[in-house]
C-alpha positions as CSV (number, residue, x, y, z in Angstrom):
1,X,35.7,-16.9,-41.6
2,X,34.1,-20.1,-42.7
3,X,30.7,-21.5,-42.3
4,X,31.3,-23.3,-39.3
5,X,33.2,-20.6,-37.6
6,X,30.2,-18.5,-38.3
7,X,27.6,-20.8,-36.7
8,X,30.0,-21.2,-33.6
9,X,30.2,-17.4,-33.6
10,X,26.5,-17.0,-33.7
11,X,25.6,-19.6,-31.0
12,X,28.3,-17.9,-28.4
13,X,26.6,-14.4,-29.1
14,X,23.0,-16.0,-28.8
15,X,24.0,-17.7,-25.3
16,X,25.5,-14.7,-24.1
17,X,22.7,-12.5,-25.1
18,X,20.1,-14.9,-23.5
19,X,22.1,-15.1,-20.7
20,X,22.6,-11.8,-20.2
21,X,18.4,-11.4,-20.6
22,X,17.8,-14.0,-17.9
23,X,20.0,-12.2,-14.9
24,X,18.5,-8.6,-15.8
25,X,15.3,-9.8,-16.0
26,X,13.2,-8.0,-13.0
27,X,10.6,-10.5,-11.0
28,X,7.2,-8.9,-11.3
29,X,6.1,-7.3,-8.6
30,X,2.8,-9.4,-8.1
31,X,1.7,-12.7,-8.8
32,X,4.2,-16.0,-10.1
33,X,7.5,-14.8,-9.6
34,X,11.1,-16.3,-10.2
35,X,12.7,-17.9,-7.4
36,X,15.5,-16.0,-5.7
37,X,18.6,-17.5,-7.7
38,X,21.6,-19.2,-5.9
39,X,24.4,-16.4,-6.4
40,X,26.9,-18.2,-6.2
41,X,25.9,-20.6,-8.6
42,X,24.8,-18.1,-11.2
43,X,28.5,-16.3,-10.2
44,X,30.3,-19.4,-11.2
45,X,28.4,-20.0,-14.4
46,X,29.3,-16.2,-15.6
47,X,32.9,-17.1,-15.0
48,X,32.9,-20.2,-16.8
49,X,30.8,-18.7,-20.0
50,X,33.9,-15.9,-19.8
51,X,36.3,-18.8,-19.9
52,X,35.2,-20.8,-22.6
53,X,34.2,-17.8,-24.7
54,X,37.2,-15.4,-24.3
55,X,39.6,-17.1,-26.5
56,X,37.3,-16.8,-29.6
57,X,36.3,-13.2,-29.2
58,X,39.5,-12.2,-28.8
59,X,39.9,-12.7,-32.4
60,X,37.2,-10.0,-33.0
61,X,39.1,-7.1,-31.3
62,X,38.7,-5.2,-28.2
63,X,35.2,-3.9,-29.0
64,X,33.4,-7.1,-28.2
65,X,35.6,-7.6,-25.0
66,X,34.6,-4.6,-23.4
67,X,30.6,-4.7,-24.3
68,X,30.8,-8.6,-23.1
69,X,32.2,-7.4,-19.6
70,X,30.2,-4.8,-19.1
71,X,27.0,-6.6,-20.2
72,X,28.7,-9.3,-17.4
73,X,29.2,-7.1,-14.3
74,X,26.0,-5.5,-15.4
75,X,24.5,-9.0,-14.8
76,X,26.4,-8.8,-10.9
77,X,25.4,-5.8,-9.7
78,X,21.7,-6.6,-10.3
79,X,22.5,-9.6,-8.2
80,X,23.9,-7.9,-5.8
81,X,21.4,-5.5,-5.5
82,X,18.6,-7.9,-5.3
83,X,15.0,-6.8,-6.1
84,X,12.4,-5.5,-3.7
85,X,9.7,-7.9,-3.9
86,X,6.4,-7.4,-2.2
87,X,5.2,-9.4,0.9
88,X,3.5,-12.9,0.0
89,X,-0.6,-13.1,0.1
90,X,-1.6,-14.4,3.3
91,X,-4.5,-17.1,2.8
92,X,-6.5,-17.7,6.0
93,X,-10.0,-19.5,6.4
94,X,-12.7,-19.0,8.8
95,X,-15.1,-21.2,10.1
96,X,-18.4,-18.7,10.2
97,X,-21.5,-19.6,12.3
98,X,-22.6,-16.7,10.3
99,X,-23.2,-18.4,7.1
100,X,-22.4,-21.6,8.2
101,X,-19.9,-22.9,6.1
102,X,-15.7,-21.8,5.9
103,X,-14.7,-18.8,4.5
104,X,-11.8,-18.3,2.8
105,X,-9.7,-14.9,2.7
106,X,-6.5,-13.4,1.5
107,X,-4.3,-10.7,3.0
108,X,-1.8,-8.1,1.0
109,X,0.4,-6.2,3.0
110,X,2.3,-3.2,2.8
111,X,5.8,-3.8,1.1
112,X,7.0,-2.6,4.4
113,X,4.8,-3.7,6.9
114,X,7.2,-6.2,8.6
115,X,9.9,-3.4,8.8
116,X,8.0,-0.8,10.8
117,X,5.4,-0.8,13.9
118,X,2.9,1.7,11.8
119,X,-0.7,0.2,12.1
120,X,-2.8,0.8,8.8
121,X,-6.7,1.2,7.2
122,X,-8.2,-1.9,5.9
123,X,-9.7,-2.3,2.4
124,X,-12.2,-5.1,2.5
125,X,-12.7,-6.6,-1.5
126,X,-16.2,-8.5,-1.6
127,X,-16.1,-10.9,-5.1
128,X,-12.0,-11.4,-4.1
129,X,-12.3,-14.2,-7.3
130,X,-12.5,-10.9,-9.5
131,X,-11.1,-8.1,-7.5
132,X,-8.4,-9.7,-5.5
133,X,-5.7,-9.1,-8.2
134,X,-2.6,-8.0,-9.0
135,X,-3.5,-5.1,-11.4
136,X,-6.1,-3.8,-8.7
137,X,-3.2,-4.3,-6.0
138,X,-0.4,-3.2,-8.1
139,X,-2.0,0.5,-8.5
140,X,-3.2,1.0,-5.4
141,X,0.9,0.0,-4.1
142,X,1.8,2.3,-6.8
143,X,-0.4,5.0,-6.0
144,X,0.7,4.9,-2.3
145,X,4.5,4.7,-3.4
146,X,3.6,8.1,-5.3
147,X,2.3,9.5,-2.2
148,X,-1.2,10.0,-3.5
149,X,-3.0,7.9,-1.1
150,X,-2.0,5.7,2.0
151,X,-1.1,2.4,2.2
152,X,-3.5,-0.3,3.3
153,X,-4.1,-3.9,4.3
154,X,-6.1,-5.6,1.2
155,X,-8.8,-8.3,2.5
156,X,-9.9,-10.1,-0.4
157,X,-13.4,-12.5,0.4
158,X,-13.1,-15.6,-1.8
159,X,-16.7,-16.4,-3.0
160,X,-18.6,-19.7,-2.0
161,X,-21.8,-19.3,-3.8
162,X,-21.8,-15.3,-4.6
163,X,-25.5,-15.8,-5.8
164,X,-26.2,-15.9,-2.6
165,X,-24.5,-13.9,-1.0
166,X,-25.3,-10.2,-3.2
167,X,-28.9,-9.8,-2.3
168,X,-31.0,-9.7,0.9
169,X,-34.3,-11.2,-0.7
170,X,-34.2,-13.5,-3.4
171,X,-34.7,-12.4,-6.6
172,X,-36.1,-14.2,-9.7
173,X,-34.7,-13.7,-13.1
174,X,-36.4,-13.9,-16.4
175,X,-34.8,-17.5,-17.1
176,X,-36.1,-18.6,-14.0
177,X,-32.8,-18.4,-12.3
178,X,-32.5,-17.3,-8.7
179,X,-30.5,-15.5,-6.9
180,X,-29.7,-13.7,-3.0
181,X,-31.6,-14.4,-0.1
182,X,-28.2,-14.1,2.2
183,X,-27.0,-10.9,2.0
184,X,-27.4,-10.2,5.5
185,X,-25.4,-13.1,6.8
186,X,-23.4,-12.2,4.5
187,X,-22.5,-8.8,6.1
188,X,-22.7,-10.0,9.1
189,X,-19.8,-12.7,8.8
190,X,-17.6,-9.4,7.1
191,X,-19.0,-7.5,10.6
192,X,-18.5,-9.5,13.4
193,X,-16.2,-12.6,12.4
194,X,-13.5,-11.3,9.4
195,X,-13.3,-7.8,10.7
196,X,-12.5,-8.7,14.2
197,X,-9.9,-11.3,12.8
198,X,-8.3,-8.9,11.0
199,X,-7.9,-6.6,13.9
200,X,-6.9,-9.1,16.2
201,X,-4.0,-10.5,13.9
202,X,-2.4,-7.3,11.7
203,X,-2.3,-3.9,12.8
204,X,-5.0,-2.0,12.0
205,X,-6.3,1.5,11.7
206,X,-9.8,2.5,12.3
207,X,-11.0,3.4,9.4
208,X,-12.7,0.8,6.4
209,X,-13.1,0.5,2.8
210,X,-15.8,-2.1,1.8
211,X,-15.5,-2.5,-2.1
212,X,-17.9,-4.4,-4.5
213,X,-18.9,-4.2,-7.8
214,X,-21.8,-5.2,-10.2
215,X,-23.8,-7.3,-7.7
216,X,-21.5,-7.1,-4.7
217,X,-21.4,-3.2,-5.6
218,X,-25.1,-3.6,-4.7
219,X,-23.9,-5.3,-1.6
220,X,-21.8,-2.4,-0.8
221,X,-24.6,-0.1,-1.3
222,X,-27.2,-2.4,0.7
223,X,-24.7,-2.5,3.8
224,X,-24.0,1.7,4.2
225,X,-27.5,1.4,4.8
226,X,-28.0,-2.0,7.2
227,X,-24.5,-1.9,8.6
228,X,-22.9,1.8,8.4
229,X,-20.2,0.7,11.0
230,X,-19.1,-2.0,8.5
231,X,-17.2,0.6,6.9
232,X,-15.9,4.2,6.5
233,X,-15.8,4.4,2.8
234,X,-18.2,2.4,0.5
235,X,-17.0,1.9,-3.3
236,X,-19.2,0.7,-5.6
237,X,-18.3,-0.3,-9.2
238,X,-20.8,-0.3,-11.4
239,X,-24.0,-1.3,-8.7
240,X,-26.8,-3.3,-9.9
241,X,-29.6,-0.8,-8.2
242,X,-32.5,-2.2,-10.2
243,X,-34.1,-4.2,-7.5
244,X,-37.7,-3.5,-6.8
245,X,-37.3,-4.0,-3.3
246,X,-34.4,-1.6,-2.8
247,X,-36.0,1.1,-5.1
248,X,-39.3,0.9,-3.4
249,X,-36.9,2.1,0.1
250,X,-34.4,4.0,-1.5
251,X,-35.5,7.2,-1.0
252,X,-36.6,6.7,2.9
253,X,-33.1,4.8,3.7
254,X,-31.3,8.0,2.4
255,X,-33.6,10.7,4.1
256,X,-33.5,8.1,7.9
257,X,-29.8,7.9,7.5
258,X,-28.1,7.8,11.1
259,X,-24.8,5.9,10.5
260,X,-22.6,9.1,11.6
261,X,-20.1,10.1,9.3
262,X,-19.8,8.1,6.3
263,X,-19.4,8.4,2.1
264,X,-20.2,6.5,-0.5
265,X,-18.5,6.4,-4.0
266,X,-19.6,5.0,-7.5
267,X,-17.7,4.9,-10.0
268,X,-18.6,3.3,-13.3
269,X,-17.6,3.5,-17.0
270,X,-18.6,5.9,-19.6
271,X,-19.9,2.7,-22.0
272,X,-21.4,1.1,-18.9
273,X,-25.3,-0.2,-19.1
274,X,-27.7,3.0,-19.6
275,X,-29.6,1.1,-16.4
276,X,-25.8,1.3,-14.5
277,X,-25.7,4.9,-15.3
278,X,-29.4,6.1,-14.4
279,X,-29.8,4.7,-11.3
280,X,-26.4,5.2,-9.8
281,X,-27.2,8.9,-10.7
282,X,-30.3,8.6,-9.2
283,X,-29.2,7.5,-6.4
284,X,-26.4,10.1,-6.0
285,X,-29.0,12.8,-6.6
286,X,-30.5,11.5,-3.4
287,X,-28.1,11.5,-1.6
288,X,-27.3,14.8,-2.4
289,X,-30.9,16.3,-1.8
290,X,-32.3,13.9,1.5
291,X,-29.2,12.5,3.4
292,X,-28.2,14.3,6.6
293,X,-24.8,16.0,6.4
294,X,-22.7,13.2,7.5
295,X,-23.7,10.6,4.3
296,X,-21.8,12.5,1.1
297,X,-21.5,10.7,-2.2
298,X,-19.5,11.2,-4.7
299,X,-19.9,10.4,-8.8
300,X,-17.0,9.3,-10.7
301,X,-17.3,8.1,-14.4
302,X,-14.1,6.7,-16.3
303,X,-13.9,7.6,-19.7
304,X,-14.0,5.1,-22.5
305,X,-14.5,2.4,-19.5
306,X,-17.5,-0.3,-19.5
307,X,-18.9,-2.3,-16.9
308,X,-16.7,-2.3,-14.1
309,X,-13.8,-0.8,-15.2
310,X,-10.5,-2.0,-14.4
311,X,-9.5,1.1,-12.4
312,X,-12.7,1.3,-10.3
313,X,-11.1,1.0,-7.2
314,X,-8.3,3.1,-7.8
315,X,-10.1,5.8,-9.0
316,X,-12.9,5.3,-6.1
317,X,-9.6,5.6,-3.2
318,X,-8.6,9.2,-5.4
319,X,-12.1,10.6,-4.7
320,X,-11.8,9.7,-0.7
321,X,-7.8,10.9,-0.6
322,X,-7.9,14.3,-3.5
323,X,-5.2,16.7,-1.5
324,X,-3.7,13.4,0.2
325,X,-0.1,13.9,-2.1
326,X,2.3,16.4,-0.5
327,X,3.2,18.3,-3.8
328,X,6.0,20.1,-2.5
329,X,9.8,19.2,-1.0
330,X,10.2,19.0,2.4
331,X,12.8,21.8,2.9
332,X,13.2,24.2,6.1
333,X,11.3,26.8,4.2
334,X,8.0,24.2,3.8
335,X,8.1,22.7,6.8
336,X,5.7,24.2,8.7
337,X,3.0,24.4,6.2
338,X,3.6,20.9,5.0
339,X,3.5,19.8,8.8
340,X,0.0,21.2,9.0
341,X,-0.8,19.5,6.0
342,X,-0.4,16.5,7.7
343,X,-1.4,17.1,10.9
344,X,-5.4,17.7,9.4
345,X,-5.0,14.3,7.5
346,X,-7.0,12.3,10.1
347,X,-9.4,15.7,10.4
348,X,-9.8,15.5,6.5
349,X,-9.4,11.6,5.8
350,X,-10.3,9.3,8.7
351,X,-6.8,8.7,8.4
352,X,-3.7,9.2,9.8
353,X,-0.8,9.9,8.0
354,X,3.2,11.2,8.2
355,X,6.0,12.5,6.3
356,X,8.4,9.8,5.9
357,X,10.6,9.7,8.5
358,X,14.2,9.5,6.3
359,X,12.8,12.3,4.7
360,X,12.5,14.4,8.7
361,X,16.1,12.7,9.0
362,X,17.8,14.0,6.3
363,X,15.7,18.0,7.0
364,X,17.0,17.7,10.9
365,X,20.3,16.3,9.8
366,X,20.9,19.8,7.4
367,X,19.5,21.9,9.7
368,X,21.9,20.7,12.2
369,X,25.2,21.1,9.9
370,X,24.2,24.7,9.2
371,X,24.1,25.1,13.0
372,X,20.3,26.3,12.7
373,X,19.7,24.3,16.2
374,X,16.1,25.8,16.9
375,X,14.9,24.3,13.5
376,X,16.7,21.2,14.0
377,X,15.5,20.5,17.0
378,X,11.6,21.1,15.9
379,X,12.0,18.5,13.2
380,X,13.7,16.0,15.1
381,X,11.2,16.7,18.2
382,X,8.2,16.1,15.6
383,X,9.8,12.8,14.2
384,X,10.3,11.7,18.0
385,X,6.2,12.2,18.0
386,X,5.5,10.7,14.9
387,X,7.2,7.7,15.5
388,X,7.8,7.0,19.2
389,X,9.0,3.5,18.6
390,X,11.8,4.9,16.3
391,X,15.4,4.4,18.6
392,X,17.1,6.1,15.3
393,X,14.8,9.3,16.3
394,X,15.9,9.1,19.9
395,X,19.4,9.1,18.6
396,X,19.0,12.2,16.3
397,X,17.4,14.4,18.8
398,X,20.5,13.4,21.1
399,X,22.7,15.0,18.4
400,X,20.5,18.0,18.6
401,X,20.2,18.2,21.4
402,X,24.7,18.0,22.2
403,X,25.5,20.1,19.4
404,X,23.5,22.9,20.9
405,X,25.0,22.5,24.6
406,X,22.6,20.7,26.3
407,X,24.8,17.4,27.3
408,X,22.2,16.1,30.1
409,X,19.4,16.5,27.4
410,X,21.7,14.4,24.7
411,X,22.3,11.8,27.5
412,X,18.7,10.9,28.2
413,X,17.8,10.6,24.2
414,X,20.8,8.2,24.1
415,X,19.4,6.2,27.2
416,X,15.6,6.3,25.7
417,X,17.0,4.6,22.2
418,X,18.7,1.8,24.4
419,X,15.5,1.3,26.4
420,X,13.7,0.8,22.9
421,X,16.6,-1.2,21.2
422,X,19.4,-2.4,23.8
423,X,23.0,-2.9,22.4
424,X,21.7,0.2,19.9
425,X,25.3,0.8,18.5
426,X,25.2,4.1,17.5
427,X,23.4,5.0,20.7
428,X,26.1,3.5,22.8
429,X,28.8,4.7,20.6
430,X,27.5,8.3,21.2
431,X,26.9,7.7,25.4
432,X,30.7,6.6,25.5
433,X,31.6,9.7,23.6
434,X,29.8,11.9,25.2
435,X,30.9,10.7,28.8
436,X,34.3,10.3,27.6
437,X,34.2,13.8,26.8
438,X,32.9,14.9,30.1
439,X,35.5,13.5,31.5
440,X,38.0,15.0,30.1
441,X,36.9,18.6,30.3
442,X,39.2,20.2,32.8
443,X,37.6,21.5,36.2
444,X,37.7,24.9,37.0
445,X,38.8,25.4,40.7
């Protein structure tokens, strides 16, 4: 082979191999990602890269032919495929009499939000410049995905003048800066203007996270104490607490506590600043020894982390949500204790939550092949009552309900699926049947 040869050899393998690299490259899952290629385009490119290339690697035996058409339909199938991408950030803007100026805000949704009627709790991110990101976002996602903690609606609260905004009283610094002084308005646009929007527009769950950290972690802290109802669950990263003003109160605020039930995490990193670590342990002892029953606290350092550690938040939702994650199978023989499990969520959490309901499918749909029809007709009567708006449920407790002899019972869990869906295929498909079938039974005179 001469040099030329050569060259042309190499340039074929290095467009293929880029080629290849660019269709199996995944989109990330948050932030900038790659537009949705044209299929058919990037089809008909593949095809014409086979055509031109074919000829010349024919020369170097079958090998190369097979690797090149596998690396090819490879390259299809994750087109065909297509990748799971997340729900786009919602910005919205408010125009608060509060603090008299507009507020800008962002919304994440759940991955799945648009394909199910399930309402979720909201997680409210003060200092959203910093916190509304797609690390932060990306692990909680994950973590939800691994059934460690439930899904929720992100808020993120894009700062105006955050100086401002962190601290009830002003506050002087030893360079003669200043900062706070609107704290209160502060909370009280997050209280009464975003909160409400957010319930009006996306559906919501009761129960609140308010996050902060450093100075908004202060802000966190500060508004469990002015405005419990803001919020369920307070996390504070790494919490300034070293205002005169709030120290001289501290104690009193704890021991008058009335907000009902509520709990406060801070979380802060091993390396963070020795005044960090005192007097968030100072106020946790406090907590522990003066608040009434309903305010608990917990203390959660990350090891190796500084000020503010990336994983605050994450690690703040574990504390709330330990014994969230079903760590067993769902299987006939768990069922029952997994269903309680479940059941004392919102007990346990503030929180609602449910086995997913393919998995309840798939345990009723087994059940019912093995003929066990008392079993298979208490999971498939559960998933009716954890998801009511479900016509697939409606459908599978009809199947139940005609495999164990009770036709009249099938019929009226065929007609409720078409009252939630009309023209439900599979719910019509099975009336037909099951009338047709009726029919033809022969009368006994």
């Amino acid at each position: 082979m001469n040099a030329s040869s050569t060259m042309r050899s190499g340039n074929c393998g290095l467009a293929l191999l880029s080629l290849a690299m660019f269709l199996t490259l995944p989109c990330p899952a948050y932030g900038v990602s790659r537009p949705e290629p044209d299929k058919s385009l990037a089809i008909g490119h593949i095809l014409s890269t086979i055509k031109e290339v074919v000829m010349f690697f024919r020369k170097n035996g079958r090998a190369v032919l097979v690797a090149l058409s596998l690396c090819i339909f490879n390259s299809l199938a994750v087109y065909a495929a297509g990748p799971a991408l997340p729900l786009p950030v919602r910005i919205e803007k408010i125009a608060s009499i509060k603090v008299s100026e507009n507020r800008e805000f962002w919304v994440s949704l759940p991955d799945l939000y648009n394909e199910s009627n399930e309402t979720y709790p909201v997680l409210v991110m003060m200092d959203g410049d910093f916190n509304f990101n797609s690390g932060a976002i990306g692990g909680l996602r994950h973590a939800a995905q691994m059934g460690e903690i439930p899904e929720f609606i992100i808020v993120g609260i894009k700062n105006t003048d955050r100086s401002k905004d962190i601290f009830p009283e002003e506050v002087t610094y030893r360079d003669g800066s200043k900062a706070g002084g609107r704290a209160d308005q502060y909370l009280d646009f997050i209280l009464t203007e975003l909160i409400p929007t957010i319930r009006k527009n996306y559906r919501c769950e009761n129960f609140r996270v308010l996050y902060g950290t450093s100075n908004s972690g202060f802000t966190a802290v500060y508004a469990l104490f002015r405005n419990p109802e803001l919020a369920d669950l307070y996390i504070a990263a790494s919490a300034t607490l070293r205002l005169p003003f709030f120290i001289a109160k501290r104690d009193q605020l704890v021991a008058d506590f009335k907000g009902g039930k509520r709990q406060l995490v801070l979380v802060m990193g091993e390396h963070d600043y020795p005044t960090i670590l005192s007097q968030n342990g100072e106020l946790k002892e406090k907590i522990d020894v003066l608040a009434p029953a309903d305010l608990t606290c917990r203390f959660a350092v990350i090891g190796n982390g500084g000020h503010v550690p990336a994983n605050a938040l994450l690690e703040g939702i574990r504390c709330r949500f330990e014994g969230w994650k079903i760590s067993r199978p769902l299987a006939e023989k768990t069922f029952a204790e997994i269903r309680a499990q479940v059941d004392k969520r919102f007990e346990t959490y503030g929180v609602s939550g449910k086995l997913p309901e393919d998995e309840l499918n798939s345990l009723s749909a087994s059940l019912l092949r093995e003929k066990k029809y008392a079993k298979a007709l208490d999971v498939a009567q559960y998933r009716v009552v954890c998801y009511p708006g479900s016509a697939d449920a409606r459908v599978s407790l009809g199947d139940v309900h005609r495999e164990s002899g009770k036709p009249d019972k099938a019929r009226e869990c065929f007609k409720q699926a078409l009252a939630l869906v009309p023209g439900h295929a599979v719910a019509l498909s099975k009336l037909e049947e099951l009338d047709g079938s009726e029919k033809n039974t022969p009368v006994v005179k």
